[in-house]
C-alpha positions, 0 to 999 in steps of 0.5 A: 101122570098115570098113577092119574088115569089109572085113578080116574080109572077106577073111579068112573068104573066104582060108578058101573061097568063101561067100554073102552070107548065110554071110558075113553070120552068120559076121560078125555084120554087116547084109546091106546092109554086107556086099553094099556090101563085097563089091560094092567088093572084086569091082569093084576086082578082088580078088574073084570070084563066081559065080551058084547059083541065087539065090544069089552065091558069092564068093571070092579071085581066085586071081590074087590069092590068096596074096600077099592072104591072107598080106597080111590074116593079117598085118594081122589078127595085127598089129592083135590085138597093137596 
């Protein structure tokens, strides 16, 4: 089930930069859960963020980018199908 999240993670944020809230709404997931993801996924490398105000955006990390969201669209088409 996290493996999930952290996926639909990725997804939404291969499409552009979001925030915690945006990404929160769009999933349907706590606030809490989302930010421990997004947390995980920015200290193992794979995000980056930048501070607007109060707000954190996060995106991709462009070094990453293609070869991760071609990655994640496949799993992600791979699961529909299972």
């Amino acid at each position: 089930m996290r493996e999930q999240l952290r996926l639909r993670i990725l997804q939404r944020l291969c499409r552009g930069e979001m925030n915690v809230g945006e990404l929160r709404a769009a999933l349907g997931s706590a606030r809490s859960s989302v930010s421990q993801h997004l947390a995980l996924l920015h200290r193992c490398g794979v995000l980056t963020r930048r501070r607007e105000g109060a707000q954190v955006f996060y995106t991709v990390d462009p070094a990453h980018a293609g070869l991760l969201c071609e990655a994640v669209r496949r799993m992600v088409d791979g699961g529909a199908g299972a």
